[in-house]
PLY file of the C-alpha trace (Angstrom):
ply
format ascii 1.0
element vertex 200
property float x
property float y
property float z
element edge 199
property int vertex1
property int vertex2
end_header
15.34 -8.46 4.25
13.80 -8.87 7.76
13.64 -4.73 8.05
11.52 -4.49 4.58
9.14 -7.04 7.11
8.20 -4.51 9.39
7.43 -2.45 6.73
5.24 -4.68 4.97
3.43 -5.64 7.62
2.95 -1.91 8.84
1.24 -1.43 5.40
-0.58 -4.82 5.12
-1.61 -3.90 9.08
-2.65 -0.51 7.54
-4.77 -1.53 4.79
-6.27 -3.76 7.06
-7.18 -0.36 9.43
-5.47 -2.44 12.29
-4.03 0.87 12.86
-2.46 0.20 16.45
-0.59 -3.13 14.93
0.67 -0.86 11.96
1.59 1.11 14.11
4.12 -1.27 16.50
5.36 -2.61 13.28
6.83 0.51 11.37
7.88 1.37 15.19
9.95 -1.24 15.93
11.39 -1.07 12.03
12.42 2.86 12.94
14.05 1.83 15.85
16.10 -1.64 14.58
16.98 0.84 11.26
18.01 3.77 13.04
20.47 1.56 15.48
22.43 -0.32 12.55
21.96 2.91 10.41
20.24 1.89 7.64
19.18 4.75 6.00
17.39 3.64 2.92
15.30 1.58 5.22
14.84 4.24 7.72
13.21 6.34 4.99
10.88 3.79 3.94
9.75 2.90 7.33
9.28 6.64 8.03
7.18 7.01 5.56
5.04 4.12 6.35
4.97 5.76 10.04
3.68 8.89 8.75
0.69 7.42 6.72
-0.40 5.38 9.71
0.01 8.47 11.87
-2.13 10.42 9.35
-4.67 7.57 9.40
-5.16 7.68 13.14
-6.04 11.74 13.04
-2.35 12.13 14.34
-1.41 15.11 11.78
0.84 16.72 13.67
2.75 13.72 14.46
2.76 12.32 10.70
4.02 16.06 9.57
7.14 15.54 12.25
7.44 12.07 10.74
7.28 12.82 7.47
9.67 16.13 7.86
12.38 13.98 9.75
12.53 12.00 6.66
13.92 15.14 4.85
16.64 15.14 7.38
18.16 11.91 5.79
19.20 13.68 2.52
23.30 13.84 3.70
23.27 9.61 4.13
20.67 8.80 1.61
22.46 9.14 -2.27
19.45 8.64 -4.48
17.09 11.81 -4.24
14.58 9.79 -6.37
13.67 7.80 -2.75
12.07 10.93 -1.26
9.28 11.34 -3.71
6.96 9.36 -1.74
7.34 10.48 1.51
7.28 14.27 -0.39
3.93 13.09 -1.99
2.57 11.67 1.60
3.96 14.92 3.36
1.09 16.83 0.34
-1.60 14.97 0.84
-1.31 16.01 4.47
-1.01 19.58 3.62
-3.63 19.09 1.74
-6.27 17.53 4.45
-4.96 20.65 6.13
-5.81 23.21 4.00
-2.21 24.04 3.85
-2.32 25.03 -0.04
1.06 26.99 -0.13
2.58 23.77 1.79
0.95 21.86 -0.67
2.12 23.01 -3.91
6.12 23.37 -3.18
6.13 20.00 -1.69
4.68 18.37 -5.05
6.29 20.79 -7.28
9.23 19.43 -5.90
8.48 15.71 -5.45
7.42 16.47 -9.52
10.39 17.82 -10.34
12.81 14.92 -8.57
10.51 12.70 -10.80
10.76 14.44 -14.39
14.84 14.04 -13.34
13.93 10.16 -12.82
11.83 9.61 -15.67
9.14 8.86 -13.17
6.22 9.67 -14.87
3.59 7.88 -13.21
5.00 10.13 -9.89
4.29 13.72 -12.26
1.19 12.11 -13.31
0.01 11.48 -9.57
1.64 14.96 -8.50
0.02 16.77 -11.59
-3.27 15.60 -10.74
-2.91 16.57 -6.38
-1.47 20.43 -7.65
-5.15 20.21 -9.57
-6.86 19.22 -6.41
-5.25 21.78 -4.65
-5.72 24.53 -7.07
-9.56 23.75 -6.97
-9.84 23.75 -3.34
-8.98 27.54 -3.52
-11.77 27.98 -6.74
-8.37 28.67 -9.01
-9.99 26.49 -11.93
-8.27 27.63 -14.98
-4.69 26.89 -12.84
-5.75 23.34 -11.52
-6.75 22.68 -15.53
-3.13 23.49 -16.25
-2.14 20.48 -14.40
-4.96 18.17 -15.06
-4.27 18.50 -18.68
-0.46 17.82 -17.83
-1.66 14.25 -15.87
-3.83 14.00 -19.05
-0.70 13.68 -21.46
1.25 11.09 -19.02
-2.07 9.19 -18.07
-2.38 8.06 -21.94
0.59 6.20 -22.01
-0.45 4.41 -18.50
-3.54 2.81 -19.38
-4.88 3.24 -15.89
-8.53 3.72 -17.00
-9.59 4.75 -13.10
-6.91 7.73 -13.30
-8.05 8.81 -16.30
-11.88 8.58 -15.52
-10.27 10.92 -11.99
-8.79 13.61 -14.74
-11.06 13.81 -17.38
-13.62 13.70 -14.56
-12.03 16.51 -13.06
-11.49 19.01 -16.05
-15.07 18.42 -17.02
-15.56 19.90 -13.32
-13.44 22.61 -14.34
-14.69 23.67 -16.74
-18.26 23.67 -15.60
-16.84 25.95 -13.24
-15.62 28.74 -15.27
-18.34 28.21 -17.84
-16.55 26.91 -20.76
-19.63 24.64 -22.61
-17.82 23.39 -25.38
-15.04 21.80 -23.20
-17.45 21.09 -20.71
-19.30 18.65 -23.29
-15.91 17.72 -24.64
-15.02 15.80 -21.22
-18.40 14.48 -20.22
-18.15 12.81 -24.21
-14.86 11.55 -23.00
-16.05 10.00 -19.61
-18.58 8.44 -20.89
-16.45 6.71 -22.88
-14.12 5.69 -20.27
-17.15 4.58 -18.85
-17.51 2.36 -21.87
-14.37 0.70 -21.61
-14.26 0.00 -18.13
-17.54 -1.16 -17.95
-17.44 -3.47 -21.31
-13.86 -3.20 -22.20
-14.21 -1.30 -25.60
0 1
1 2
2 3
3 4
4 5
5 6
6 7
7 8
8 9
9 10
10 11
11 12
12 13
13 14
14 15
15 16
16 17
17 18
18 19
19 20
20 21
21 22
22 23
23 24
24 25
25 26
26 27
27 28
28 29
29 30
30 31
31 32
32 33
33 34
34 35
35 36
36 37
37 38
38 39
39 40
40 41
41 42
42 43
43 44
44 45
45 46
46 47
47 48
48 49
49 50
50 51
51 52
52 53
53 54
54 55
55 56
56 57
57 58
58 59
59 60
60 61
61 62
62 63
63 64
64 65
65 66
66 67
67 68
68 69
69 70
70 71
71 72
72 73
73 74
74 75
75 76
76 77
77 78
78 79
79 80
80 81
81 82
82 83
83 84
84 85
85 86
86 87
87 88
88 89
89 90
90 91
91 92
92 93
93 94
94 95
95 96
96 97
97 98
98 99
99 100
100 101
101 102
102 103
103 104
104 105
105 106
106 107
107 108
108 109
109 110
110 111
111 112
112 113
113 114
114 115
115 116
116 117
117 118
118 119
119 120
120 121
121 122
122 123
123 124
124 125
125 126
126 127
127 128
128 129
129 130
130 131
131 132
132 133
133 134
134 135
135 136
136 137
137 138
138 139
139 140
140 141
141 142
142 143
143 144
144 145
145 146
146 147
147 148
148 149
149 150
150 151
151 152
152 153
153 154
154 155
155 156
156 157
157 158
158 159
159 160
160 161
161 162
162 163
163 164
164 165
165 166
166 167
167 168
168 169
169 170
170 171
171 172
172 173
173 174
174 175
175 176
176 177
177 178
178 179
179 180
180 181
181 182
182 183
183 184
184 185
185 186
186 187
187 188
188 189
189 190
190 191
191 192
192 193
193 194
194 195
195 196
196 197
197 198
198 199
């Protein structure tokens, strides 16, 4: 119990952008962890480590961090536990430009959670594999997995995520000049618009 506090105050410290007190927290939790060998612990507070790191412009730090965590496969049983950090390791590719990176690290946090029944993990991998697709201009790929996050966002009822998706298709398909899908999704946001605003 008092390890999972260093980690929650590294996040709390986080959202807070009291980056430097994060920072000593999730520290401090590495090093108690790694001494009594607590492994599911270790990877938690590793990831937390590598999303401050991130935060403070420290890439190349965070990607150490957040490849270190991979090292832990042999003690750590369930595989399910590395999605995050896989999904944090991404986003980092993807602030990098690192598109190749990118897409095998959430193909394969995406495929650990299809195994897991995770699918609020696919949905949130679908959608980054969109974002990276469009940051190369590969629209009619990145639609692919936007309409994927489209299938598992219905049953989620996350109204932001959805407005994100169908946001993002209709951007798609601007792109490669498809009108009648293109007016499709804009119909559709504005009705998302609808329900978040006025709740029908």
């Amino acid at each position: 119990i008092i390890i999972n506090m260093y980690n929650m105050y590294g996040l709390i410290y986080n959202d807070l952008q009291m980056y430097q007190k994060a920072l000593d927290y999730a520290n401090k939790g590495v090093i108690i962890a790694q001494k009594n060998k607590y492994f599911d612990s270790l990877l938690m507070l590793r990831t937390t480590l590598g999303i401050i790191l991130c935060n403070l412009g420290k890439n190349r730090e965070a990607e150490h961090c957040f490849l270190s965590i991979l090292e832990l496969k042999r003690s750590v049983k369930d595989e399910y536990n590395f999605v995050f950090a896989y999904v944090e390791l991404a986003k980092l590719y993807l602030k990098q430009k690192k598109w190749v990176k990118a897409e095998k690290t959430l193909k394969q946090a995406s495929q650990i959670s299809k195994q897991n029944n995770a699918f609020i993990h696919v949905m949130e991998c679908s959608i980054l594999l969109g974002d990276c697709y469009v940051n190369q201009k590969l629209y009619k790929e990145a639609i692919d997995h936007y309409q994927q996050a489209e299938l598992y966002i219905k049953t989620s009822e996350n109204l932001q995520k959805e407005r994100e998706v169908i946001t993002n298709l209709g951007y798609c398909y601007d792109k490669i000049g498809d009108t009648i899908q293109l007016k499709k999704y804009q119909k559709l946001a504005l009705q998302i618009n609808y329900k978040i605003r006025w709740g029908d």
